[in-house]
N, C-alpha and C positions, 0 to 999 in steps of 0.2 A: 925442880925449880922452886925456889922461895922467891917472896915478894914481900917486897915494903910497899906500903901504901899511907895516903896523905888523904882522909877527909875532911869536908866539910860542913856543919851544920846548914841548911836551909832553913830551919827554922832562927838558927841564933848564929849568924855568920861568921860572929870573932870566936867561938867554938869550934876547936881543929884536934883533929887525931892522927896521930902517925901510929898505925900496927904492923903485924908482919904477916906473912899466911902463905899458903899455896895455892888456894883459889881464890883470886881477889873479888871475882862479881859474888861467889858464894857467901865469900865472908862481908861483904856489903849488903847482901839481904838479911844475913843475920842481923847487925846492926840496924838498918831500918825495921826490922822485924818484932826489936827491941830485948833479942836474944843475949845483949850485953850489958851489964849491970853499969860499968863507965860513959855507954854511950847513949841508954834505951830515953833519957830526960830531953835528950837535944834532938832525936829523930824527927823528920827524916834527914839524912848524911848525905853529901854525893861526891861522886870520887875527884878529886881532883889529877890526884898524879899516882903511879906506880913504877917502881925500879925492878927486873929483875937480875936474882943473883943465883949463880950453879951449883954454889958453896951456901950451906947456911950458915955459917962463923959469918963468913961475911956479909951476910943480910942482916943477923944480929946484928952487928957490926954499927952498920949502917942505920940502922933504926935506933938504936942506943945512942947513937950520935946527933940523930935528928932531934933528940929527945933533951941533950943537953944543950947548954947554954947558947952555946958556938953556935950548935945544929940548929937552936931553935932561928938565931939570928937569917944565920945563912937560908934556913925556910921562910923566911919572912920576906928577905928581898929577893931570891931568888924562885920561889916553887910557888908563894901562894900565889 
């Protein structure tokens, strides 16, 4: 099973990440942990939302889309 997931900074709350993973609380300790070089400035993160999918094309998919324009829209009125 993959996962998309959607944080958010607590420290800087208009700071937002959409990544992908297989363990969503593990990869969210990483980031508060500051084991990521994109997120370790804004830490700590907290989860807002996660999708899972059975296919990883399709969680790419999905996260690639969250990530453009459309996606980012459609995360703004609808996820965050």
């Amino acid at each position: 099973m993959k996962y998309v997931y959607l944080l958010r900074s607590r420290k800087s709350p208009a700071q937002t990440f959409v990544g992908l993973t297989h363990d969503v609380h593990k990869r969210l300790a990483a980031h508060n942990a500051g084991q990521s070089t994109h997120t370790s400035q804004y830490a700590p993160w907290e989860l807002v939302a996660f999708f899972g999918f059975a296919e990883r094309g399709k969680a790419a998919a999905f996260e690639e889309y969250l990530k453009s324009g459309a996606g980012r829209a459609f995360a703004v009125k609808r996820l965050w």
